[in-house]
N, CA, C and O atoms as a printed pandas DataFrame, in Angstrom:
     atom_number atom_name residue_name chain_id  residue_number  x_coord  y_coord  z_coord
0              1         N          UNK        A               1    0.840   -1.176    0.000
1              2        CA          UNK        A               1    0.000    0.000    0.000
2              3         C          UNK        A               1    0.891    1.248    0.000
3              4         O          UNK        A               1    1.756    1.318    0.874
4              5         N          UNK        A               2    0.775    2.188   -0.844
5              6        CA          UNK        A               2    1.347    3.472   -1.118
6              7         C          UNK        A               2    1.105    4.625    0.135
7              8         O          UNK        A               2    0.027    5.217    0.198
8              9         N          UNK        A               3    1.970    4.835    0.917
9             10        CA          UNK        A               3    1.985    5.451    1.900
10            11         C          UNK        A               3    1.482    7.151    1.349
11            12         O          UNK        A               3    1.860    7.569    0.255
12            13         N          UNK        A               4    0.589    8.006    2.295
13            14        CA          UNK        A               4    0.362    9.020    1.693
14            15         C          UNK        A               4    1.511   10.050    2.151
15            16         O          UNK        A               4    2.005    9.812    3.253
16            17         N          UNK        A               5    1.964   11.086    1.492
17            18        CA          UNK        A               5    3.067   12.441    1.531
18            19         C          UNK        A               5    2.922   12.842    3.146
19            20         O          UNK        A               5    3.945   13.069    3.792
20            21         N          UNK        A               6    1.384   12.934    3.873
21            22        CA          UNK        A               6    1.677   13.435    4.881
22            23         C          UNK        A               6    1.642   12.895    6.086
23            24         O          UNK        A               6    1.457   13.601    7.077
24            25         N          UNK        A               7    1.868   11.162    6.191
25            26        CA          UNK        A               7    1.858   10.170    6.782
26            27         C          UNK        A               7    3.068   10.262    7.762
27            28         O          UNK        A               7    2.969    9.731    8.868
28            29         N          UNK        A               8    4.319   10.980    7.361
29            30        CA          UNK        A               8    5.147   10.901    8.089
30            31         C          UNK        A               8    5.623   12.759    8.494
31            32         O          UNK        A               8    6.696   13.134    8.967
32            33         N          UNK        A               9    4.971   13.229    8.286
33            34        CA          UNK        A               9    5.244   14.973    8.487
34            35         C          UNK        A               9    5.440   14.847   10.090
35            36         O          UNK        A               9    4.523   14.435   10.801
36            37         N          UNK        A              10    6.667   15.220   10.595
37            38        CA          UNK        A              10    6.821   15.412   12.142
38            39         C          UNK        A              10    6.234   17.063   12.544
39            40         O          UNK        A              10    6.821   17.796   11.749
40            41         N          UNK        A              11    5.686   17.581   13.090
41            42        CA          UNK        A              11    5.468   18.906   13.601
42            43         C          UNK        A              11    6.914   19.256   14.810
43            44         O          UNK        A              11    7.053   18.839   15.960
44            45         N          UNK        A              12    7.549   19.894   14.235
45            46        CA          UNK        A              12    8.968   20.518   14.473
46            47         C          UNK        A              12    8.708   21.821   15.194
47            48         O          UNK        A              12    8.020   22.795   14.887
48            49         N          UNK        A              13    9.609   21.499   16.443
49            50        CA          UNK        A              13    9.330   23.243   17.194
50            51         C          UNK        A              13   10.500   23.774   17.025
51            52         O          UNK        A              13   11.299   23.604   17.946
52            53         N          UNK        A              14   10.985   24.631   15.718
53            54        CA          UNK        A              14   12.436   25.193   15.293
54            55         C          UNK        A              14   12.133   26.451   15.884
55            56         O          UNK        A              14   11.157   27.166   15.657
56            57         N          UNK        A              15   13.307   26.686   16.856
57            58        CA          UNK        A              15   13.572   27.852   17.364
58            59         C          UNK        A              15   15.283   28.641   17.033
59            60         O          UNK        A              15   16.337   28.054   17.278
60            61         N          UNK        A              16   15.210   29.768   16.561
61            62        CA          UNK        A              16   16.505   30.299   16.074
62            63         C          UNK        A              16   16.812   31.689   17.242
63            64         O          UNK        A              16   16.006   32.495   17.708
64            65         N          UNK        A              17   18.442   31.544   17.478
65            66        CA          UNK        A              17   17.898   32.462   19.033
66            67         C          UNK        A              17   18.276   33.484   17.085
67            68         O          UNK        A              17   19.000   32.842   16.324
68            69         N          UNK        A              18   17.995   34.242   16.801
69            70        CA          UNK        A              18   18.501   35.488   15.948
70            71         C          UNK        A              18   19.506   36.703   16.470
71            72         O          UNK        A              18   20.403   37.298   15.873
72            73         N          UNK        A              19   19.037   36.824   17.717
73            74        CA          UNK        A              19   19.711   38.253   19.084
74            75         C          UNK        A              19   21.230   37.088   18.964
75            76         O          UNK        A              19   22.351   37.574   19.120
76            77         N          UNK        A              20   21.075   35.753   18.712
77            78        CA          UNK        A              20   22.651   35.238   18.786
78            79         C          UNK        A              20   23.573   35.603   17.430
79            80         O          UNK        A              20   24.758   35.932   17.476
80            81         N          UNK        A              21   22.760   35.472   16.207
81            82        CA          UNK        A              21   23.567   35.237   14.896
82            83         C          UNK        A              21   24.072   36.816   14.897
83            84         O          UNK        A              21   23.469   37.887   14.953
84            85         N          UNK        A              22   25.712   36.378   14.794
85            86        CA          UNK        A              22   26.675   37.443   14.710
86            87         C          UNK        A              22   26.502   38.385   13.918
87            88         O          UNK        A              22   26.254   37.922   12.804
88            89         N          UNK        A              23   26.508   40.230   13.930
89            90        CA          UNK        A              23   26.444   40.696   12.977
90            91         C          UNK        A              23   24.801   40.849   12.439
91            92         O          UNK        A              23   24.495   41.751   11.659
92            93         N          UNK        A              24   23.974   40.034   12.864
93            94        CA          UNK        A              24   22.565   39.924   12.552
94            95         C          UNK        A              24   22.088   40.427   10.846
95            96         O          UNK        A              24   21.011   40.824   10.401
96            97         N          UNK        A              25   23.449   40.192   10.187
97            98        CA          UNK        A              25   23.338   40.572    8.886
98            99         C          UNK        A              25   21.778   40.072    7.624
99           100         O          UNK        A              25   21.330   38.974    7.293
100          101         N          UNK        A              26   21.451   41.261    7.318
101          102        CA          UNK        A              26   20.116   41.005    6.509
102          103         C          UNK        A              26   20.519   40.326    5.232
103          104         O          UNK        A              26   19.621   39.698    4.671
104          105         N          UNK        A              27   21.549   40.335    4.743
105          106        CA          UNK        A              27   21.959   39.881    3.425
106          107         C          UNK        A              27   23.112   38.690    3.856
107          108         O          UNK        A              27   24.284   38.473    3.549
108          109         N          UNK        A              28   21.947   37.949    4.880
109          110        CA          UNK        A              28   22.952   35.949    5.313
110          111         C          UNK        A              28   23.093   35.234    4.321
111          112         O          UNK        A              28   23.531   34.129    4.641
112          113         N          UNK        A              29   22.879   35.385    2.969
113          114        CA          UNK        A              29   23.519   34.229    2.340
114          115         C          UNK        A              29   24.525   35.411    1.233
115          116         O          UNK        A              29   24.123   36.432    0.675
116          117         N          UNK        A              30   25.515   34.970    1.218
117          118        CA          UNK        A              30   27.068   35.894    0.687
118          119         C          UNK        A              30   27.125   35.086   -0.584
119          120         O          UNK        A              30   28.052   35.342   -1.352
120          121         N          UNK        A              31   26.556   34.466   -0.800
121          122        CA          UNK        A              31   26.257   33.316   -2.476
122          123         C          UNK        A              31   25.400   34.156   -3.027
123          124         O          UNK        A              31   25.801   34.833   -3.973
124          125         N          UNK        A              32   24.190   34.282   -2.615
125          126        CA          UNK        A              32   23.128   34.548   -3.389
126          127         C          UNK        A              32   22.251   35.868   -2.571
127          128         O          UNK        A              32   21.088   35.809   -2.171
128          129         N          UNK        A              33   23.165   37.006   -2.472
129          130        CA          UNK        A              33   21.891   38.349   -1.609
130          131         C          UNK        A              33   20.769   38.439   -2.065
131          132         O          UNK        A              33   19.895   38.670   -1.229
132          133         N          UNK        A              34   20.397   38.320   -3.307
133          134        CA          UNK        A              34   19.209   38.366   -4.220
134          135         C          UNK        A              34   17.956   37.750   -3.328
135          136         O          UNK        A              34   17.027   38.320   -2.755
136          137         N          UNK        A              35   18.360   36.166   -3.464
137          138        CA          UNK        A              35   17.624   35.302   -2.728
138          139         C          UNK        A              35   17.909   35.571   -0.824
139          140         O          UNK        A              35   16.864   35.386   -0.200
140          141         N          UNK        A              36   18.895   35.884   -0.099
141          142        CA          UNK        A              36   18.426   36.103    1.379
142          143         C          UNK        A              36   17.117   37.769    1.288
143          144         O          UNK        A              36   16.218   37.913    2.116
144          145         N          UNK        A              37   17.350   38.668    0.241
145          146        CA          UNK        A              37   16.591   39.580    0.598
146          147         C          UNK        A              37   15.230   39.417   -0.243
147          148         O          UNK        A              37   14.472   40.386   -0.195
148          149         N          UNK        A              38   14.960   38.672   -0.757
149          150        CA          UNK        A              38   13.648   37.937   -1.647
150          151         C          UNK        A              38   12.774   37.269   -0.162
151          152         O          UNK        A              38   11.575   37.467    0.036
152          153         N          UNK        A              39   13.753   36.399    0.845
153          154        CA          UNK        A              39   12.930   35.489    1.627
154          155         C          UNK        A              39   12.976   36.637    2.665
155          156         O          UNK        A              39   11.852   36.572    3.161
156          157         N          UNK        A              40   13.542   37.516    3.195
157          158        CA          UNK        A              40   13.497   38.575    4.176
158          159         C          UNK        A              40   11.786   39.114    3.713
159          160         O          UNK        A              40   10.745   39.225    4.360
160          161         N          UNK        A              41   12.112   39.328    2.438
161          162        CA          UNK        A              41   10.170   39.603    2.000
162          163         C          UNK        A              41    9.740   38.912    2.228
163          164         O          UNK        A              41    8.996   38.788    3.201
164          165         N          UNK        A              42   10.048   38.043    1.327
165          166        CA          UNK        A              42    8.514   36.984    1.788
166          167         C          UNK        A              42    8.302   36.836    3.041
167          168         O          UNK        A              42    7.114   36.974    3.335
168          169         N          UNK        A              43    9.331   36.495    4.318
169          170        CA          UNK        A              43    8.962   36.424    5.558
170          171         C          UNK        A              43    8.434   37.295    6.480
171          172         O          UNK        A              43    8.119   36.953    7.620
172          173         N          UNK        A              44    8.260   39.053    5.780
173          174        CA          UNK        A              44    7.148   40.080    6.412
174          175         C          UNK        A              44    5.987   39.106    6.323
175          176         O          UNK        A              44    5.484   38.756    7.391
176          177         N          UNK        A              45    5.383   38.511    4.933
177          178        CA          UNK        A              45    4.067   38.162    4.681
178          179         C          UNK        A              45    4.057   36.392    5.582
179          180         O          UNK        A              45    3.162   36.164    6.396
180          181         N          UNK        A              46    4.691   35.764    5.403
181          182        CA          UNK        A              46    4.525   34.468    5.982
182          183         C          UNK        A              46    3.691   34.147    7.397
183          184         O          UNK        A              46    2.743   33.381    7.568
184          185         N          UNK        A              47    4.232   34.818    8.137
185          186        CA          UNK        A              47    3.759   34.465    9.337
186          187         C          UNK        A              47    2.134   35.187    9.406
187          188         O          UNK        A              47    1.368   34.782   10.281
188          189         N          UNK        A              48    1.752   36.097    8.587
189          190        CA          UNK        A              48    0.341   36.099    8.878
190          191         C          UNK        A              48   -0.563   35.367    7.866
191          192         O          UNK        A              48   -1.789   35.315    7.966
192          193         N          UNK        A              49    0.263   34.734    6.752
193          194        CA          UNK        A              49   -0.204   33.960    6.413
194          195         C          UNK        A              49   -0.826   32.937    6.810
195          196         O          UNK        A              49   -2.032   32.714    6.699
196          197         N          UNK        A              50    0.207   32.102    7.420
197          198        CA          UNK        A              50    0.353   30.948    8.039
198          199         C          UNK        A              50   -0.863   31.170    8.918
199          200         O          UNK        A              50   -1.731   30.333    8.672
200          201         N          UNK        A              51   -1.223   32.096    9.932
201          202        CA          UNK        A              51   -1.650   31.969   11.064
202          203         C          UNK        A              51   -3.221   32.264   10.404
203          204         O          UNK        A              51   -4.200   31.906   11.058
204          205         N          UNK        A              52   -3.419   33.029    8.891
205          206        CA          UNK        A              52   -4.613   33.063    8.591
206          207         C          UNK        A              52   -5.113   31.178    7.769
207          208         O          UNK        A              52   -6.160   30.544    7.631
208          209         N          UNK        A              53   -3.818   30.984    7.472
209          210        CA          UNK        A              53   -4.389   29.325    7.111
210          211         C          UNK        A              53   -4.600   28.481    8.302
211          212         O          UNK        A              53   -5.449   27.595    8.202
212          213         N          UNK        A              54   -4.041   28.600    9.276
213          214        CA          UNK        A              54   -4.382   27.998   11.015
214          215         C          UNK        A              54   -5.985   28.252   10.856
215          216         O          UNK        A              54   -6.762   27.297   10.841
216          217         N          UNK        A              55   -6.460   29.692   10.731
217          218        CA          UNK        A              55   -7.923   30.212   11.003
218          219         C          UNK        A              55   -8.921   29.296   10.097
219          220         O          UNK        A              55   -9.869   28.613   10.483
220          221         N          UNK        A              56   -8.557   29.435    9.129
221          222        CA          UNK        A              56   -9.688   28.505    7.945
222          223         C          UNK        A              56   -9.889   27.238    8.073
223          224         O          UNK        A              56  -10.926   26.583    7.964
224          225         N          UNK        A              57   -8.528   26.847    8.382
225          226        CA          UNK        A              57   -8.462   25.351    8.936
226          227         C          UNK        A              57   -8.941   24.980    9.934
227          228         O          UNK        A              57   -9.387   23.833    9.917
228          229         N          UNK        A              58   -9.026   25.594   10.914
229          230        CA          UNK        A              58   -9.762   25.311   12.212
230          231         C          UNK        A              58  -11.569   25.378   11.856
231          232         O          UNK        A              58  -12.414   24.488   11.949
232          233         N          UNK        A              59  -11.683   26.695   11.466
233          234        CA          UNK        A              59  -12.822   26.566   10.836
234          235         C          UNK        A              59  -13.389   25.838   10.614
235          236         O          UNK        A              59  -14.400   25.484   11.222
236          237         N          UNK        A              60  -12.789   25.240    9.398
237          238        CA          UNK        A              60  -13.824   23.828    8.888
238          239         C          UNK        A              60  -13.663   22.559    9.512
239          240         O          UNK        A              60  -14.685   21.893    9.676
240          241         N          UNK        A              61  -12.658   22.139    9.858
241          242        CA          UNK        A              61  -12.142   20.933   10.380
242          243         C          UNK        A              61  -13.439   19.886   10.729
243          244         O          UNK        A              61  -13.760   18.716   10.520
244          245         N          UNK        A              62  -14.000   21.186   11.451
245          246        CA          UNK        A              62  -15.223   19.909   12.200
246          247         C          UNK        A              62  -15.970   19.152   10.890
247          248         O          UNK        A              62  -16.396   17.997   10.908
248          249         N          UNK        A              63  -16.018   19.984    9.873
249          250        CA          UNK        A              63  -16.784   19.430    8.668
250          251         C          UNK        A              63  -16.146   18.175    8.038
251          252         O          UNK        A              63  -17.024   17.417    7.625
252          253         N          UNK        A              64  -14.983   17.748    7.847
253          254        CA          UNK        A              64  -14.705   16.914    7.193
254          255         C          UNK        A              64  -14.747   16.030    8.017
255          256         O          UNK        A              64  -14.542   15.944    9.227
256          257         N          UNK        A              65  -15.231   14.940    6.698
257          258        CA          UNK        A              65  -15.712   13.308    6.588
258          259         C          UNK        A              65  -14.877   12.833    6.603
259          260         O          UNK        A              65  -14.731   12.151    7.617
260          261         N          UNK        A              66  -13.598   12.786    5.477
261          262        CA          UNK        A              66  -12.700   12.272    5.656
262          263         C          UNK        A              66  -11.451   11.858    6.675
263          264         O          UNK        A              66  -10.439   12.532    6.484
264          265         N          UNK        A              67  -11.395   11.258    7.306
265          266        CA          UNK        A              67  -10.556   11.319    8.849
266          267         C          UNK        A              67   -9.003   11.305    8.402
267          268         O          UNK        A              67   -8.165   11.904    9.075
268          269         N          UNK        A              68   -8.637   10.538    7.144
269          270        CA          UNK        A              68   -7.217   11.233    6.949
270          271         C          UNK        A              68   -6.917   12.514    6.260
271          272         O          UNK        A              68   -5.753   12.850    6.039
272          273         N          UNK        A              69   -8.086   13.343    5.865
273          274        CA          UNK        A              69   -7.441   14.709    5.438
274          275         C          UNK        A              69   -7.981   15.305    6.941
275          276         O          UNK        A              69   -7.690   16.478    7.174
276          277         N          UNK        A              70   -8.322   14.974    7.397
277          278        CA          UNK        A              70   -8.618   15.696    9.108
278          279         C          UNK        A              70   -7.319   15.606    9.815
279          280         O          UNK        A              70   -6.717   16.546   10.335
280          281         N          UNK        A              71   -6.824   13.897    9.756
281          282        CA          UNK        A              71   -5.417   14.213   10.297
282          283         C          UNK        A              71   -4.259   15.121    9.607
283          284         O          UNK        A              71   -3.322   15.824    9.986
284          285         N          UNK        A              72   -4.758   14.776    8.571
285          286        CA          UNK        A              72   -3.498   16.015    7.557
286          287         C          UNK        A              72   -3.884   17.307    8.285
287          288         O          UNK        A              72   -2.951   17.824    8.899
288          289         N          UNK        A              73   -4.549   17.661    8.319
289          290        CA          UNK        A              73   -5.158   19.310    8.972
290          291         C          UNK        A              73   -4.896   19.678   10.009
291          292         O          UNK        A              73   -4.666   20.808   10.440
292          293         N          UNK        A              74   -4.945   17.828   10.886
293          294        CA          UNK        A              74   -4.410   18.819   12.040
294          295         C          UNK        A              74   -2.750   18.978   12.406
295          296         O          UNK        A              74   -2.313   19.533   13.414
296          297         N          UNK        A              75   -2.178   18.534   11.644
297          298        CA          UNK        A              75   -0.601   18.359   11.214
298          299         C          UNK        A              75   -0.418   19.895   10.587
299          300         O          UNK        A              75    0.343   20.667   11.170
300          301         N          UNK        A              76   -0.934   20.206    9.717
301          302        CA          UNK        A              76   -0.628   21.181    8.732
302          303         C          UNK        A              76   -0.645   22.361   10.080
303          304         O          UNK        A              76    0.309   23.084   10.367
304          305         N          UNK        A              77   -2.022   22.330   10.816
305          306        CA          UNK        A              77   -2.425   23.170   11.733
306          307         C          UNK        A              77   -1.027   23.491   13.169
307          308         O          UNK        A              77   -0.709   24.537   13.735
308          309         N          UNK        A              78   -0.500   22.044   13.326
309          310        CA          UNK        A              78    0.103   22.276   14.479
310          311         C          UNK        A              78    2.059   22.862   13.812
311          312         O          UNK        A              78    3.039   23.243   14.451
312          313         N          UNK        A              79    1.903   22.719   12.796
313          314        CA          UNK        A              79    3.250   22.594   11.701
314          315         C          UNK        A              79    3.252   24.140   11.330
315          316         O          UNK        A              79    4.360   24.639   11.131
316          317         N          UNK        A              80    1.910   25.112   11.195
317          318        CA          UNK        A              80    2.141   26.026   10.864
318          319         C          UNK        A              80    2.040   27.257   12.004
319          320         O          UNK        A              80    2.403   28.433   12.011
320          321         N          UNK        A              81    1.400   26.434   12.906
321          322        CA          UNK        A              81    1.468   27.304   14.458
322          323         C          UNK        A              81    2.865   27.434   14.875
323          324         O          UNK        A              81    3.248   28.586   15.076
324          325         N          UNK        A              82    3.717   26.467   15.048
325          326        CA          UNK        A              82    4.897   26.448   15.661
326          327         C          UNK        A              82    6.473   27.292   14.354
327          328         O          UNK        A              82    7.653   27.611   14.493
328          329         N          UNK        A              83    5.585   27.293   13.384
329          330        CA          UNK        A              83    6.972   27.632   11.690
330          331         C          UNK        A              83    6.620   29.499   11.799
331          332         O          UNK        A              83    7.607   30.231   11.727
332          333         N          UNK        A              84    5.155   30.187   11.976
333          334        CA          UNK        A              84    5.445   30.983   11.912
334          335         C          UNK        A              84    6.264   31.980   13.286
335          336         O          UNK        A              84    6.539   33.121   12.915
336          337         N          UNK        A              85    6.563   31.728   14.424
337          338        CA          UNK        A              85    7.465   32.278   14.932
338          339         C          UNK        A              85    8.575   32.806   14.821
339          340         O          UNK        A              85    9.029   33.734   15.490
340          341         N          UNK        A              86    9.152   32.124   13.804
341          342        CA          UNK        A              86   10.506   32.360   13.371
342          343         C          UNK        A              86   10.502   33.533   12.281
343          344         O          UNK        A              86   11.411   34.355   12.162
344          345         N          UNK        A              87    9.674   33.497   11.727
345          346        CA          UNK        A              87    9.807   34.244   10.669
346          347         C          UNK        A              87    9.496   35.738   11.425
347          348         O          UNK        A              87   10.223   36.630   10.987
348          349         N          UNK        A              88    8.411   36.225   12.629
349          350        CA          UNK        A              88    8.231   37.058   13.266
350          351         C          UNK        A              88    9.335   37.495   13.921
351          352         O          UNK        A              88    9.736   38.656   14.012
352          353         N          UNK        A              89    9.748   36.625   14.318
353          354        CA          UNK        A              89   11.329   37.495   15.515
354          355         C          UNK        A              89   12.398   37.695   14.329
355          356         O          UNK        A              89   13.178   38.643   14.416
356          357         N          UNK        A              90   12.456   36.793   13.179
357          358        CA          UNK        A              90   13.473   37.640   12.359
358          359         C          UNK        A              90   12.830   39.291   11.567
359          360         O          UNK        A              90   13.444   40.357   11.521
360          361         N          UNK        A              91   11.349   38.972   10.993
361          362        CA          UNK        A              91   11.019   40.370   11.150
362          363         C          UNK        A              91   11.627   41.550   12.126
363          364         O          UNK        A              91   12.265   42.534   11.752
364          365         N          UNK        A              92   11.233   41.167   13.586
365          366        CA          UNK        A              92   11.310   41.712   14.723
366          367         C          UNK        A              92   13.212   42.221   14.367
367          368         O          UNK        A              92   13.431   43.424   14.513
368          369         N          UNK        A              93   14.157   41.535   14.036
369          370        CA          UNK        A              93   15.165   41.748   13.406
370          371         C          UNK        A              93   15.705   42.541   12.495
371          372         O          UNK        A              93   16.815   43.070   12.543
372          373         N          UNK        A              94   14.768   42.629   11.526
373          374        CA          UNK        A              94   14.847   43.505   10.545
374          375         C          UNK        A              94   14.554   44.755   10.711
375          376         O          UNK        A              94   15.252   45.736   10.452
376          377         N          UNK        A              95   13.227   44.691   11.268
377          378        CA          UNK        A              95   13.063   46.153   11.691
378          379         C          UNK        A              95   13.638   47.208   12.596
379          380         O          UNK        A              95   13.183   48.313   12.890
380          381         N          UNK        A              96   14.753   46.602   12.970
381          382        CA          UNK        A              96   15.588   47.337   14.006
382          383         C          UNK        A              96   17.132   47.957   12.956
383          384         O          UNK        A              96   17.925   48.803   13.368
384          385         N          UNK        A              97   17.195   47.422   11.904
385          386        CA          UNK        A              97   17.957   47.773   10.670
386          387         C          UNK        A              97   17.302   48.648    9.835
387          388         O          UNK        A              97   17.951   49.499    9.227
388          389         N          UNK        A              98   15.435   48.508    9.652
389          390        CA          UNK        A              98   15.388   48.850    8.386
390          391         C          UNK        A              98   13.532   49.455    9.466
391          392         O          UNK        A              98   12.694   48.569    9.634
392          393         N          UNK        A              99   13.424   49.969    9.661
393          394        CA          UNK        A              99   12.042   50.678   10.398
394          395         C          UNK        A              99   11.020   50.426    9.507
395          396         O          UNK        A              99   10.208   49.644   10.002
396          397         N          UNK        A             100   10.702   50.823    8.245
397          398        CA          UNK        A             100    9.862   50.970    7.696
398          399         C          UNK        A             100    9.378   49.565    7.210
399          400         O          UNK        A             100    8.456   49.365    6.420
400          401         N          UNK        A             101   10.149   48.643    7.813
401          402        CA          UNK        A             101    9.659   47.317    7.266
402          403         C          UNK        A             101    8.495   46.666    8.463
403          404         O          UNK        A             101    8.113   45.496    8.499
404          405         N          UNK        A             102    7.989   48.005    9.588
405          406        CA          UNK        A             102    7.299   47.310   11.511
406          407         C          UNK        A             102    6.207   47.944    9.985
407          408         O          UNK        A             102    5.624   46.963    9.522
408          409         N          UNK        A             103    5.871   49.163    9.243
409          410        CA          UNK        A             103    4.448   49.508    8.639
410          411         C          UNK        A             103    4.140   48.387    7.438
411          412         O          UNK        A             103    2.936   48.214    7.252
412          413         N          UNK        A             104    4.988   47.636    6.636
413          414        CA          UNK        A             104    4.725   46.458    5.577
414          415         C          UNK        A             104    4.481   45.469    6.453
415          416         O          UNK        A             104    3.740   44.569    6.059
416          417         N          UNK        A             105    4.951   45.400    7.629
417          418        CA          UNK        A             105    4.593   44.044    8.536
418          419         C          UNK        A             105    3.176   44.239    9.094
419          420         O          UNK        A             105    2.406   43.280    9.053
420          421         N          UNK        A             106    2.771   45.426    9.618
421          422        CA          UNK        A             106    1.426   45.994    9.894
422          423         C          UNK        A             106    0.164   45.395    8.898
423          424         O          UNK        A             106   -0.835   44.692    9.053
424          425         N          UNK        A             107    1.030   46.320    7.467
425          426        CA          UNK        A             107   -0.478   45.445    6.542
426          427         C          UNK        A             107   -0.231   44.645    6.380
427          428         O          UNK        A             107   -1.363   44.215    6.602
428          429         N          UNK        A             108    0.475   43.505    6.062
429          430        CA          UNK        A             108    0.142   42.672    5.801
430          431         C          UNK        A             108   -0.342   41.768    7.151
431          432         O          UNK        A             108   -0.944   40.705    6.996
432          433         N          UNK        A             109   -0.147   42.086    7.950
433          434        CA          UNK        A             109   -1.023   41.341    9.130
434          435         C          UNK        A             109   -2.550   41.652    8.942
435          436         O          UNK        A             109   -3.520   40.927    9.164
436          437         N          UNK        A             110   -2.489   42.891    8.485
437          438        CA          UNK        A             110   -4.086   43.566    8.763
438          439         C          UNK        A             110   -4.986   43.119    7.485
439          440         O          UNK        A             110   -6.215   43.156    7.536
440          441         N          UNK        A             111   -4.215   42.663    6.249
441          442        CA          UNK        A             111   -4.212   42.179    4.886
442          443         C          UNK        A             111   -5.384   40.576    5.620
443          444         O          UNK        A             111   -6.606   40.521    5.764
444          445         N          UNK        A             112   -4.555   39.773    5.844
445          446        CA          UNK        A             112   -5.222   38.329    5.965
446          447         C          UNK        A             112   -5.728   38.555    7.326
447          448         O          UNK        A             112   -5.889   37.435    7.810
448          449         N          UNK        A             113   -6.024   39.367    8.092
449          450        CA          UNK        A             113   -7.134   39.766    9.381
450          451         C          UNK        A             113   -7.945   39.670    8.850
451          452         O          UNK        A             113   -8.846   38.980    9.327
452          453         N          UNK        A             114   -8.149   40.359    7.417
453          454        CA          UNK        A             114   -9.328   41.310    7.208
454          455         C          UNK        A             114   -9.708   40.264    6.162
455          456         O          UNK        A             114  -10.900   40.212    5.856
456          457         N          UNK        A             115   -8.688   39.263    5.458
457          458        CA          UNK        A             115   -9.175   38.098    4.615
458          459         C          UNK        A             115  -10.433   36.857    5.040
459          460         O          UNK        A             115  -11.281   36.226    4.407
460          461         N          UNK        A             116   -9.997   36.942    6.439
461          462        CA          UNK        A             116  -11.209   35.362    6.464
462          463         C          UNK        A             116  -12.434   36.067    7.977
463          464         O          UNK        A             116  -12.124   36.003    9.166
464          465         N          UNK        A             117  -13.542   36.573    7.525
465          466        CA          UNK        A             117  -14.071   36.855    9.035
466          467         C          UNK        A             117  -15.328   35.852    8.969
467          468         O          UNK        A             117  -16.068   35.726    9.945
């Protein structure tokens, strides 16, 4: 029997101290700056992402029939509770370099608030 993709997903509590990484440099990968300041963006938007897909998901949960996309959900649910932290305290990081990045972090929190009521 063909095992399904999310049969083995562990829910991981990754914690990065950031106040440790030397230099707290915004442009961490010295290969490719392009790509560390591409994911510095994307990671303003991530974490309220994440926490607006937590919301929808909880939402419906009770509705589904299916009991293995229920367990997938609640994996996805506990996987994306514990992933967006990180991306917030490195925000929290950035904005002590770059200020105007606490008002792009604002909307887009206020962005997917205002997405699922």
């Amino acid at each position: 029997m063909a095992s399904h993709p999310m049969d083995e997903i562990p829910v991981r509590q990754l914690r990065f101290e950031f106040g440790a990484i030397e230099g707290r440099n915004p442009v961490w990968s010295h290969s490719n700056p392009d790509f560390a300041m591409f994911i510095n963006a994307l990671g303003v938007h991530v974490p309220h992402f994440e926490r607006f897909l937590v919301r929808v998901m909880r939402a419906y949960r009770d509705g589904l029939l299916d009991r293995q996309l229920l367990d997938d959900v609640q994996v996805i649910i506990g996987q994306e509770s514990h992933h967006a932290i990180n991306f917030i305290n490195w925000t929290q990081e950035l904005v002590t370099k770059y200020s105007e990045i606490a008002d792009l972090d604002h909307e887009a929190g206020r962005f997917f608030d205002n997405s699922f009521r």
